[in-house]
C-alpha positions as CSV (number, residue, x, y, z in Angstrom):
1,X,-7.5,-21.6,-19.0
2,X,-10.9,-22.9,-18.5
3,X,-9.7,-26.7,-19.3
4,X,-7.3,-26.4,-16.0
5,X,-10.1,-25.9,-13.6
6,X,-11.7,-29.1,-12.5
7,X,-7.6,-30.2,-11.1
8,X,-7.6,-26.8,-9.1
9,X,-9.2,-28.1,-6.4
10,X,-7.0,-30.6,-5.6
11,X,-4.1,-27.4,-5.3
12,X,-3.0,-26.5,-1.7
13,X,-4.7,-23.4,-0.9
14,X,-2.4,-20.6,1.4
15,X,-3.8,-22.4,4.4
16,X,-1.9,-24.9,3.6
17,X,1.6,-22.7,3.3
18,X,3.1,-22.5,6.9
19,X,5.8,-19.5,5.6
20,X,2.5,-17.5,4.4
21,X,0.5,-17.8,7.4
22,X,3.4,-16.7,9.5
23,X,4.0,-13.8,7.1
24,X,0.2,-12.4,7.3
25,X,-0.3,-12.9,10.7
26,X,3.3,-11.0,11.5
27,X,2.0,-8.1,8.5
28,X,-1.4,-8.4,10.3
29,X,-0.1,-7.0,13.4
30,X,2.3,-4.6,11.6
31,X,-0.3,-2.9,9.9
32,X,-2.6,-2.4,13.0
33,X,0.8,-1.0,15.0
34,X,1.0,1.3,11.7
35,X,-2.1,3.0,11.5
36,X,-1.7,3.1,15.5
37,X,1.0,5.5,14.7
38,X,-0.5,7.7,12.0
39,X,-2.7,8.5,14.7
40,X,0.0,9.0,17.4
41,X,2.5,11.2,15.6
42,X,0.7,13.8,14.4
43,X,-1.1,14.4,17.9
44,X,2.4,13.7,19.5
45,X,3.5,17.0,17.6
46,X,0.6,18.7,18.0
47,X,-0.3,18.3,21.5
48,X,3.6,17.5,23.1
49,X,5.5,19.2,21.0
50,X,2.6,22.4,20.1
51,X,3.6,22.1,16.7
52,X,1.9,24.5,13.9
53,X,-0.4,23.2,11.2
54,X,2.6,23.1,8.8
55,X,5.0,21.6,10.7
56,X,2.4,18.6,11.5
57,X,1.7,18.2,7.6
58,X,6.1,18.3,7.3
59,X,5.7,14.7,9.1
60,X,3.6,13.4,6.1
61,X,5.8,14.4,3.6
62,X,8.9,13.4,5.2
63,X,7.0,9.8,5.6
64,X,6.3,9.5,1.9
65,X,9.7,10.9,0.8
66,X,11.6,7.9,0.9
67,X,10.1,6.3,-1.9
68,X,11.4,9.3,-4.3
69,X,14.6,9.3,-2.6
70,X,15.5,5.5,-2.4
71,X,12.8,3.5,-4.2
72,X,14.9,2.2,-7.2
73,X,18.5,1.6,-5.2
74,X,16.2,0.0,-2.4
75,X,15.2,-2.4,-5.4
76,X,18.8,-3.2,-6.2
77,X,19.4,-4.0,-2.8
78,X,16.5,-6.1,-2.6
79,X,17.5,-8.0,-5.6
80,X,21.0,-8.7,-4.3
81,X,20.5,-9.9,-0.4
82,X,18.8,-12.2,1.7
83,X,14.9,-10.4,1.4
84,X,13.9,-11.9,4.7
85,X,16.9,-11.0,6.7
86,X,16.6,-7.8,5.0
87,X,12.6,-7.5,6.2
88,X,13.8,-8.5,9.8
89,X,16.3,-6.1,10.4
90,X,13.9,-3.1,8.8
91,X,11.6,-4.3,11.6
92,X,14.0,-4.3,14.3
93,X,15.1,-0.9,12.9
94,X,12.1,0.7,13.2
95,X,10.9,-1.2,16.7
96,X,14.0,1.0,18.2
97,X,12.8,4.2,16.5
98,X,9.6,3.5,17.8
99,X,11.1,3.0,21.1
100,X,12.9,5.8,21.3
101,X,10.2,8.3,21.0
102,X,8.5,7.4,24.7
103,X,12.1,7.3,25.8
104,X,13.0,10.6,24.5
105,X,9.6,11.6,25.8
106,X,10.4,10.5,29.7
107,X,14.1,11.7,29.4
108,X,12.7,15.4,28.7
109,X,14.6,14.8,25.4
110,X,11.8,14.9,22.7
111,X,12.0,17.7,20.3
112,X,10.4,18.3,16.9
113,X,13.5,17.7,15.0
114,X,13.7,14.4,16.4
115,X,10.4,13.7,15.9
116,X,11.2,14.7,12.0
117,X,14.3,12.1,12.5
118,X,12.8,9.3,13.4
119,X,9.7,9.7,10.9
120,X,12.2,9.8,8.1
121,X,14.5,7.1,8.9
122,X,11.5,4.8,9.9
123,X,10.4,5.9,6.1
124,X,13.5,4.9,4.3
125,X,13.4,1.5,6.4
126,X,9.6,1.1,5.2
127,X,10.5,1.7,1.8
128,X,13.2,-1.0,2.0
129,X,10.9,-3.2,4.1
130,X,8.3,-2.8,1.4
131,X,10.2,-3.3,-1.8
132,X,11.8,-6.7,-0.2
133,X,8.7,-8.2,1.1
134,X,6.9,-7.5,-2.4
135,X,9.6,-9.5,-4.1
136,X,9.3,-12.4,-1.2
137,X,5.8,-13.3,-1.5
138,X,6.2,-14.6,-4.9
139,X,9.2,-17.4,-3.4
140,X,6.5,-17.9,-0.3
141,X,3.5,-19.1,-2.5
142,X,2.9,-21.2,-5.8
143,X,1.6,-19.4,-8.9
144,X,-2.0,-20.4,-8.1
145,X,-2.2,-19.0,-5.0
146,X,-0.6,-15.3,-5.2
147,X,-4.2,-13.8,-5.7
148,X,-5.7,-15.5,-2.6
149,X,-2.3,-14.7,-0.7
150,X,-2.3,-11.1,-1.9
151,X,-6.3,-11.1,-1.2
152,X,-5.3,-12.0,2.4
153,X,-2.8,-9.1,3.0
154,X,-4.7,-6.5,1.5
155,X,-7.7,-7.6,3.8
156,X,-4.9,-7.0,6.8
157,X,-4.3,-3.7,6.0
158,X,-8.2,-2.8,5.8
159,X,-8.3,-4.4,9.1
160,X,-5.9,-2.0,10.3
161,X,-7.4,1.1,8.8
162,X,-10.3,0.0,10.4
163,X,-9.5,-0.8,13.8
164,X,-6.1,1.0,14.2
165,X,-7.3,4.8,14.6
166,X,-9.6,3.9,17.1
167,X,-7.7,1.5,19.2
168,X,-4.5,4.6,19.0
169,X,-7.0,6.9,20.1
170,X,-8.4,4.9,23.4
171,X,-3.9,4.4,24.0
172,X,-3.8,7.7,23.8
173,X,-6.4,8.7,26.2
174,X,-5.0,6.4,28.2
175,X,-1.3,6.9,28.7
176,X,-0.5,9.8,26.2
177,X,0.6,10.0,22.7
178,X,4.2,9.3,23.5
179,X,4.0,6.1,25.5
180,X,1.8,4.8,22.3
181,X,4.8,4.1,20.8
182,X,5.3,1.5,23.3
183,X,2.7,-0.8,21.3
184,X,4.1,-0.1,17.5
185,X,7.4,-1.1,19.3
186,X,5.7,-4.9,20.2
187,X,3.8,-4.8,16.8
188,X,7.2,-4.6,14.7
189,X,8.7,-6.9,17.0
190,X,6.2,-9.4,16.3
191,X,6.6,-9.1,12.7
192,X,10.4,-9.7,12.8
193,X,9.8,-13.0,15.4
194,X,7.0,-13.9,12.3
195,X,9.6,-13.7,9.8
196,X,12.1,-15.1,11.4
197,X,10.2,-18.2,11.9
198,X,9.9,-18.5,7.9
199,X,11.9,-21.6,6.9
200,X,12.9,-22.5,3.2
201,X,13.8,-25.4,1.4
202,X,15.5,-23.7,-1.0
203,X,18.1,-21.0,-1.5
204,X,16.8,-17.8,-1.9
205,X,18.7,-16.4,-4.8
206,X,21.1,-17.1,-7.5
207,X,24.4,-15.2,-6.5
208,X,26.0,-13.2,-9.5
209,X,29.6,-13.5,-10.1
210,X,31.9,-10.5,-10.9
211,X,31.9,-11.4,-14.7
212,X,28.5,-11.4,-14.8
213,X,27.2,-8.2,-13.4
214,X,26.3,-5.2,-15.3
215,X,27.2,-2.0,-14.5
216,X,25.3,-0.5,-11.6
217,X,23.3,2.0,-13.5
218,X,22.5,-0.3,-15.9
219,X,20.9,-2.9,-12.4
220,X,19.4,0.3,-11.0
221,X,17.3,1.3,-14.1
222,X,16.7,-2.6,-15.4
223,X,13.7,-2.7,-13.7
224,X,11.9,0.2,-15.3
225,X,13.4,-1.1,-18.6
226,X,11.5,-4.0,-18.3
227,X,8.6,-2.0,-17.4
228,X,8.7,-0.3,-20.5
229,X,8.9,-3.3,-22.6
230,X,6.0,-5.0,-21.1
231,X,2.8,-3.5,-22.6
232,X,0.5,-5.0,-19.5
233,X,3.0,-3.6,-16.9
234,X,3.0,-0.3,-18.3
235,X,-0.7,0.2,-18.4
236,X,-1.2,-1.0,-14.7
237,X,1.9,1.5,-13.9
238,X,0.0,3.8,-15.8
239,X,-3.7,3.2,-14.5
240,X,-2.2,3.2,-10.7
241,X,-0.2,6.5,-11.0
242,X,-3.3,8.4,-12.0
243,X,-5.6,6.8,-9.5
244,X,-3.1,7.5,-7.0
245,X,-2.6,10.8,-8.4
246,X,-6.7,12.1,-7.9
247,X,-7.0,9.8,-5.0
248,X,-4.9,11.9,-3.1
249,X,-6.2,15.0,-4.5
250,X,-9.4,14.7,-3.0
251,X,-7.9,12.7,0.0
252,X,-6.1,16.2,1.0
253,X,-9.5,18.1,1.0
254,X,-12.1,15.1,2.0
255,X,-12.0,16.0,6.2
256,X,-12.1,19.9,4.7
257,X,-15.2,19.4,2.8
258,X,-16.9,17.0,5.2
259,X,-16.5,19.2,7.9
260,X,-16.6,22.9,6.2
261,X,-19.1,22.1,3.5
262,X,-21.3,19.3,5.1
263,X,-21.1,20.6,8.8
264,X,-20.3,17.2,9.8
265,X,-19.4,16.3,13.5
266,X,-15.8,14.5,13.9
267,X,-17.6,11.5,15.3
268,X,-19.4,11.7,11.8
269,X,-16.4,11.9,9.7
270,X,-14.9,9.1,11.9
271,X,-18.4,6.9,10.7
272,X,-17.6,7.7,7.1
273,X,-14.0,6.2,7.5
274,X,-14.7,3.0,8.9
275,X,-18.0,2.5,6.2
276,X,-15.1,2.7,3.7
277,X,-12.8,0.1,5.4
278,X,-16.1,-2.0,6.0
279,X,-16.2,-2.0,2.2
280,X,-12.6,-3.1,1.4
281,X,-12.9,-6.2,4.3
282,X,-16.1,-7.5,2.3
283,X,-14.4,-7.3,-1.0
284,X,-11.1,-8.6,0.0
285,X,-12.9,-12.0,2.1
286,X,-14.8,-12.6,-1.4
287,X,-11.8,-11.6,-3.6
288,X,-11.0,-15.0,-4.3
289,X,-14.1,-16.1,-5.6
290,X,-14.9,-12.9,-7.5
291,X,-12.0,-13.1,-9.4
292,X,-12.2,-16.7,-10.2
293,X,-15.9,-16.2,-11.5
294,X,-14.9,-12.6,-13.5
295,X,-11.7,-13.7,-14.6
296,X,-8.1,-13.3,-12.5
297,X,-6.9,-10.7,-15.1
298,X,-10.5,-9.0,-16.1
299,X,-10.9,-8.1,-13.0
300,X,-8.2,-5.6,-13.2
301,X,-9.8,-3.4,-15.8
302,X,-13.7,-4.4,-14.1
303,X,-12.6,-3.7,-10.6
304,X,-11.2,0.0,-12.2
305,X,-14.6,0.6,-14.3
306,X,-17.4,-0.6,-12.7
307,X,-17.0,1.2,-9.3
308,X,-16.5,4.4,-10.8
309,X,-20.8,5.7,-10.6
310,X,-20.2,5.1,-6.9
311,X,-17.6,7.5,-6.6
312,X,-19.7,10.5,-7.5
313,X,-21.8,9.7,-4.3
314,X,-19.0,11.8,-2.6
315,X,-19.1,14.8,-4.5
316,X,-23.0,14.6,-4.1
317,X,-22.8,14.0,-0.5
318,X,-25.3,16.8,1.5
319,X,-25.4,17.7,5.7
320,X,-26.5,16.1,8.2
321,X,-27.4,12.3,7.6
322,X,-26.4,12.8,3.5
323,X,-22.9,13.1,4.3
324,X,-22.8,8.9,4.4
325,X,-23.2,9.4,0.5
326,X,-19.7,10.2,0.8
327,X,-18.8,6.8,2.9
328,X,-20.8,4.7,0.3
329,X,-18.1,6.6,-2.7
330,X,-15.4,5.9,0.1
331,X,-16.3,2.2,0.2
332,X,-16.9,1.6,-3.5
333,X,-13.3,3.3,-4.1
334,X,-11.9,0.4,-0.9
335,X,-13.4,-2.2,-2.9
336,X,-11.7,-1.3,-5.8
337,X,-8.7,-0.8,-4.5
338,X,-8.9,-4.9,-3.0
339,X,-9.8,-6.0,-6.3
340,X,-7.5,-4.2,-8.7
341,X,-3.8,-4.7,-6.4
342,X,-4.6,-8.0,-5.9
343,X,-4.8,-8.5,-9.3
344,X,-2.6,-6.4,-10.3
345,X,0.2,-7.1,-8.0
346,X,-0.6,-11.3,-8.7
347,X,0.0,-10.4,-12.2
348,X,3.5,-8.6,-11.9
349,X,4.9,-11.0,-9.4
350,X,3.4,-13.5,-12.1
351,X,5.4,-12.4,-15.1
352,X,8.3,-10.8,-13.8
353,X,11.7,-12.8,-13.5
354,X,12.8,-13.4,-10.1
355,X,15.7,-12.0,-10.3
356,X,14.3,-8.0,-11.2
357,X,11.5,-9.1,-8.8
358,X,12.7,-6.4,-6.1
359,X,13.8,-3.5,-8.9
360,X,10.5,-4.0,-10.7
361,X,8.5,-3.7,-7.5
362,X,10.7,-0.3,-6.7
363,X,9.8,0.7,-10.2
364,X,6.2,0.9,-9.7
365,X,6.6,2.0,-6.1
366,X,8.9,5.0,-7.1
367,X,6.6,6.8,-10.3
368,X,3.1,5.3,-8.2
369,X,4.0,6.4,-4.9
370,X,5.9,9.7,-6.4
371,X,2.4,11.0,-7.8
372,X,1.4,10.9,-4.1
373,X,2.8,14.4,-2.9
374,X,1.5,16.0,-6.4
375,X,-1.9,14.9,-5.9
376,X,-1.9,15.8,-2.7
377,X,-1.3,19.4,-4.0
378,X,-3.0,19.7,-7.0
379,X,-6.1,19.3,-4.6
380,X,-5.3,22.1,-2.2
381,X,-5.3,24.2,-5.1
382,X,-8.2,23.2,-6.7
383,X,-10.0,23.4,-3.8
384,X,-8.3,27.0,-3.6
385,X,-9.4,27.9,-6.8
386,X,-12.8,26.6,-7.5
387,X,-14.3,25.8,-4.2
388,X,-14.2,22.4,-1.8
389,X,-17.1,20.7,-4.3
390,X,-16.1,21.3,-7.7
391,X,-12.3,20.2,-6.8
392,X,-13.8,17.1,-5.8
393,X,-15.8,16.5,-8.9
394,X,-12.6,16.6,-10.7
395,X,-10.9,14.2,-8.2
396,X,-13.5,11.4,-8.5
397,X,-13.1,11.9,-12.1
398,X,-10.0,11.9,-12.5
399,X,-9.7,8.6,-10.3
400,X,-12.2,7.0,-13.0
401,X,-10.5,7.7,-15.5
402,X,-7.9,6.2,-14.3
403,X,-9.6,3.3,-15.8
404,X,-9.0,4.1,-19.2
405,X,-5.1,2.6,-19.2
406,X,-6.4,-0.9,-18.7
407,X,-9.4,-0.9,-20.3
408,X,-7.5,0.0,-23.7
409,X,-4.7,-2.6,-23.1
410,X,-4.3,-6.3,-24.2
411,X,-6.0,-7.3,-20.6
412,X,-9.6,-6.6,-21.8
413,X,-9.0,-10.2,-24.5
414,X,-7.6,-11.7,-21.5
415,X,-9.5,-14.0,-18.9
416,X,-7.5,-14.7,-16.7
417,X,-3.8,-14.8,-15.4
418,X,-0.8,-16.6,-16.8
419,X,0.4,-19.7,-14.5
420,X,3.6,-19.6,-15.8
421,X,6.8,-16.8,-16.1
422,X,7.1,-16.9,-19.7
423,X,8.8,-13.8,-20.7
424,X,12.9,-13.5,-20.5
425,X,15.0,-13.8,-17.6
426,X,16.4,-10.2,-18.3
427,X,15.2,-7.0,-19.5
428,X,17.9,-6.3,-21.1
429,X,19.4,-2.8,-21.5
């Protein structure tokens, strides 16, 4: 690969890309109206509605059911119709949802089931939102510029973990958590005007005839067939599962220990969050260039690996001023999160046929995002059963290890990414 570098700086960089800017900048905005509302719903329950500690944690899992529910048909789906018209009307779907609480709210109407209704509806549109614009990114970008691209998005979404909570909690000082909504409405309006203003020269997909379509089992399960088949994939799917997996163990008891063990003060905690998001916005501005200089497949397995002493700053984290150990872990963990899914996700969009682009993506979103809830337990009863500390100690690592999968898989001979699709157009059955 080295040979082909002197001609790629005459390439277009995604500056260049009109459809890409207009995606990012609409996703930009969408994220930031996001983590508004992670902020807003749980306060909305708790403080409107004088929901109980369970019922608030209900709206979490109902949020992140969806992709067990409706992952892989959401792939099919996404694989069949127009992704960008599909992406529009998610967004207008879930602009009225969002709408509709304030409403509700001013009407005297609001209630927890409703609450419950609209976070799990606005879920299953996500899921479908997500699947579709994964498999459109790919048809937005050429091959040489899905790692900056993807660089670019995750930096959004850092952005937005970094400045949403505290811009949804000055909204909500302001005019309450129900008229909050009133901005996540705008935010996924914008995002549909973005995507609407998307214009390609060619047709978006080949159309199959009734002669040539398989059974619908057979579409449904294609992607994770081609999964298996592919030794690369399965080790990312693998190495992602388990970092998701401990990531959200110790994500479910990090405020908990912080708080119980470290005595530290919410303004404190809040400190520790945005040193973490600080540390993914670095990463993802140099991603680019780090990955070009490592290698834009080593840095997959290197981006897993060489955080991984950093994370034990959490578990080592002490009170008062010592609790910032546990941002520095935070932060290593953001930057590794930048540097692997950009890779990671550049390399799956890179060798997967367009046609299982959406089913493949639903794949990986349906066993990674599925380990979610699991984690999320497993750390409650660790922490249970062998204290706040020690559970974390087996979180960060477990998330290490996570490393494994990809460090003993054919991307440690690999520099650096294929520029062409050469595996076949199916996966077969």
């Amino acid at each position: 690969m080295t040979g082909d570098r002197p001609e790629q700086a005459d390439r277009p960089t995604v500056w260049h890309s009109r459809n890409f800017l207009l995606l990012w900048g609409g996703q930009t905005v969408a994220e930031l109206g996001s983590r508004i509302s992670s902020v807003a719903v749980p306060l909305l329950a708790a403080e409107t509605l004088d929901a109980s500690v369970f019922q608030i944690s209900l709206l979490t899992t109902l949020a992140w059911l969806p992709y067990l529910l409706i992952s892989l048909p959401a792939g099919l789906l996404a694989d069949r119709v127009d992704q960008r018209k599909l992406m529009i009307a998610c967004d207008l779907g879930r602009m009225a949802l969002m709408l509709s609480l304030p409403v509700a709210s001013i009407a005297g109407a609001l209630s927890l089931g409703y609450l419950y209704a609209v976070v799990g509806i606005s879920g299953v549109l996500t899921v479908l939102f997500n699947v579709a614009y994964r498999a459109k990114l790919p048809r937005l970008l050429e091959e040489h510029q899905l790692v900056d691209g993807n660089a670019k998005l995750t930096m959004s979404q850092d952005f937005g973990e970094l400045v949403g909570p505290s811009i949804g909690g000055v909204l909500i000082g302001f005019v309450g958590a129900a008229k909050t909504f009133f901005s996540n409405a705008l935010a996924y309006l914008l995002s549909a005007v973005t995507l609407w203003l998307i214009r390609e020269e060619s047709a978006d997909r080949e159309v199959k005839t009734a002669e040539e379509r398989v059974p619908l089992r057979t579409e449904l399960t294609e992607g994770l067939v081609f999964v298996r088949r592919q030794p690369i994939l399965r080790s990312l799917l693998l190495c992602s599962t388990t970092s998701n997996f401990f990531v959200m163990a110790s994500g479910s008891i990090e405020v908990t220990f912080m708080v119980r063990e470290l005595d530290a003060a919410s303004w404190l905690v809040g400190l520790v969050f945005s040193i973490s998001a600080i540390g993914g916005l670095l990463i993802g501005a140099l991603t680019k260039f780090i990955s070009e200089r490592v290698g834009t497949a080593r840095i997959i397995w290197v981006a897993m690996a060489a955080p991984g002493p950093l994370y034990l700053c959490m578990p080592l984290a002490q009170p008062g001023w010592g609790v910032l150990l546990y941002g520095i872990g935070l932060a290593a963990f953001s930057a590794n999160v930048v540097l692997y899914n950009v890779a990671a996700t550049s390399y799956q969009q890179r060798v997967t046929p367009a046609n299982l682009l959406g089913r493949v993506n639903a794949s990986f979103l349906w066993i990674c995002y599925g380990a979610i809830p699991l984690g999320s337990l497993t750390g409650g009863a660790l922490a249970s059963w062998l204290g706040l500390r020690a559970a974390l100690w087996i979180c960060v690592l477990g998330t290490w290890s996570a490393a494994l999968w990809v460090f003993f898989s054919p991307l440690r001979t690999m520099r650096d990414l294929p520029e062409v699709r050469d595996v076949p157009e199916t996966a077969g059955a």
